[in-house]
NUPABA-551704 format. One record per residue (C-alpha): residue in three letters; x, z, y. Coordinates in steps of 0.1 Angstrom, whole numbers, padded with zeros to 4 digits, always signed. Layout:
N
AlaXZY
...
This chain:
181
Unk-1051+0006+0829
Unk-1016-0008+0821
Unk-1003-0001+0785
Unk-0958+0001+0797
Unk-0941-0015+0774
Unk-0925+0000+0742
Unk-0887+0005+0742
Unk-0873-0001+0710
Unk-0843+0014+0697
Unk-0819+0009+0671
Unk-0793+0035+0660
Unk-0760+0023+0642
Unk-0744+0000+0669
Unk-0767+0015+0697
Unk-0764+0057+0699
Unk-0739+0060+0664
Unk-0708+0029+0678
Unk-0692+0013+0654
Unk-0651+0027+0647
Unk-0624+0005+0663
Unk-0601-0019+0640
Unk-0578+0014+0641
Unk-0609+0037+0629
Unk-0614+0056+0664
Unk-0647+0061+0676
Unk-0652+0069+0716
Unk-0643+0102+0727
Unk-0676+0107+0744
Unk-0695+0109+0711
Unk-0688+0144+0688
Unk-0687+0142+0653
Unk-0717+0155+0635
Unk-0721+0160+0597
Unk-0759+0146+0584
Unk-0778+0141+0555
Unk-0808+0116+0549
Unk-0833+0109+0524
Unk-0816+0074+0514
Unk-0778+0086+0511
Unk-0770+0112+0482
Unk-0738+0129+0499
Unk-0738+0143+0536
Unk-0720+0120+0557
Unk-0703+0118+0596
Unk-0724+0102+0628
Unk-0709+0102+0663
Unk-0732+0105+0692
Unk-0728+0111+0727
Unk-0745+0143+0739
Unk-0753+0121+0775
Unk-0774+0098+0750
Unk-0804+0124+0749
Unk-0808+0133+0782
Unk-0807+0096+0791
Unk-0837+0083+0771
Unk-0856+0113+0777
Unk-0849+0107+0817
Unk-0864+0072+0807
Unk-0895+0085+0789
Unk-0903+0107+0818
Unk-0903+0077+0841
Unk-0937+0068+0824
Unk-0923+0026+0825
Unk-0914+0028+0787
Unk-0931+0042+0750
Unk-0901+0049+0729
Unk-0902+0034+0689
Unk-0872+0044+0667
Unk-0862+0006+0654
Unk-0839+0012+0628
Unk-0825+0014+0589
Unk-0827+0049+0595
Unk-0865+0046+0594
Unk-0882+0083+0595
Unk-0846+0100+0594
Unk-0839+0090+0630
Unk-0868+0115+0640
Unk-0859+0138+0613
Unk-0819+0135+0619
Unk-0806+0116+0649
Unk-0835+0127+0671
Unk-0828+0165+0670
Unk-0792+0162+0675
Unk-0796+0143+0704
Unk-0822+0169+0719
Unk-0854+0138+0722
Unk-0887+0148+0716
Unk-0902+0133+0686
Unk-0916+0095+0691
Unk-0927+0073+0660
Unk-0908+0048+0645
Unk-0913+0011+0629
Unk-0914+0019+0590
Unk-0890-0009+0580
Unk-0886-0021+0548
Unk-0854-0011+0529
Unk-0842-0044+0517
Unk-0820-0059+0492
Unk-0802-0078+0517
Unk-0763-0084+0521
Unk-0765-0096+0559
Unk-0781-0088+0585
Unk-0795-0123+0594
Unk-0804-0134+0557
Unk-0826-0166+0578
Unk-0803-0167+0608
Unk-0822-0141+0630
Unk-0816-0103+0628
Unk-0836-0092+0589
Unk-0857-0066+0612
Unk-0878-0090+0638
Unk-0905-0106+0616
Unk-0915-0066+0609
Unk-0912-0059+0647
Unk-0933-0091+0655
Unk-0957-0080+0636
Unk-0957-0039+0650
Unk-0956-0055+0682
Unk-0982-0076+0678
Unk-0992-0089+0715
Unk-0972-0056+0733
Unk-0942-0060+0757
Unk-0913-0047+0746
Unk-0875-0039+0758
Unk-0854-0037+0722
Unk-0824-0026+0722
Unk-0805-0036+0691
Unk-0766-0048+0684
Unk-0769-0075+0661
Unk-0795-0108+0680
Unk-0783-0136+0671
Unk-0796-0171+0695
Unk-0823-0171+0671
Unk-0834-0136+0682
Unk-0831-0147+0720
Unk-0852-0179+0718
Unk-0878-0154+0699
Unk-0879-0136+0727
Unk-0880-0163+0753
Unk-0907-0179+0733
Unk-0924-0143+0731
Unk-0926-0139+0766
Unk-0936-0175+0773
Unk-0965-0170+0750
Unk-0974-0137+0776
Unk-0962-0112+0755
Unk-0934-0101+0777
Unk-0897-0088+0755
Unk-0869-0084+0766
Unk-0836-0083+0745
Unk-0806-0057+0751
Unk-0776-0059+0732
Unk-0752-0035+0736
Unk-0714-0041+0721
Unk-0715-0023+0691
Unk-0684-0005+0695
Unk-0691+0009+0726
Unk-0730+0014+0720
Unk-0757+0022+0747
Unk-0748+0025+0783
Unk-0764+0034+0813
Unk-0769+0004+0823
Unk-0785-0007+0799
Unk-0812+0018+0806
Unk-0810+0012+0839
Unk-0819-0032+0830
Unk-0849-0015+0809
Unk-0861+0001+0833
Unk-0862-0023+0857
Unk-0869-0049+0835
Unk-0906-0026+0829
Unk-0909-0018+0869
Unk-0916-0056+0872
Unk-0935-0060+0841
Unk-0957-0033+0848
Unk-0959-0044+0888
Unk-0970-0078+0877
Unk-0994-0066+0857
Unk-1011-0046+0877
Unk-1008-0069+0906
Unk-1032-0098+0880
């Protein structure tokens, strides 16, 4: 029996793009109004409605177990999750820390917590912000027989199709070579 491998995902940058240097945000993602358990005043989120129906495609494939991997911690099932019509999947309780960067040692401030989640599982992340660091983690991960594979989508733009599309494929021949051992 073949355990696929999780599919991480991160919101801000991924599903929620970042605004252009002129403050527009793609027209393919509606503005929605939130509030979370962190952040004392309601506040906008654009997501694209195709978002939803494209991870839960993915989930239905069977290749992928989908983790929320995010700041948003339990407010991306509580929030994001509903607006984007998924079914509820857990999430990696991150720590909420007092950090001004995103790569406070060089590498993105989330992977030592993932790395240890994980644990020996093979994963597909998706996340905006790797730096090299993150990459050779990942080489070194899957050298080590614990198969990851990084996606980075451009922040502005924030998850494509295709990018589902490499995860996909990317578990396919994971979960074929396993099961061919």
């Amino acid at each position: 029996m073949h355990r696929p491998p999780f599919l991480l995902l991160d919101i801000d940058g991924v599903f929620i793009p970042f605004p252009g240097a002129d403050g527009a945000t793609p027209a393919t993602h509606p503005r929605h109004t939130v509030s979370t358990d962190d952040v004392d005043k309601p506040f906008d989120v654009w997501l694209n409605p195709d978002h939803g129906k494209l991870i839960t495609d993915a989930i239905g494939t069977g290749l992928v177990r989908p983790v929320w991997c995010t700041s948003w911690r339990n407010d991306a099932r509580r929030v994001i999750a509903p607006l984007m019509g998924l079914p509820d999947f857990e999430h990696i309780e991150l720590p909420n820390l007092p950090i001004k960067t995103s790569h406070p040692d060089g590498y993105l401030w989330k992977r030592n917590h993932v790395a240890d989640w994980l644990a020996t599982a093979a994963a597909v992340w998706i996340d905006d912000d790797f730096t090299h660091l993150d990459h050779q983690w990942a080489a070194d991960r899957t050298a080590f027989g614990n198969p990851t594979l990084l996606i980075e989508p451009d922040p502005h733009v924030g998850l494509l199709s295709e990018h589902i599309t490499a995860a996909l494929e990317w578990a396919a021949d994971h979960v074929t070579v396993k099961e061919a051992a």
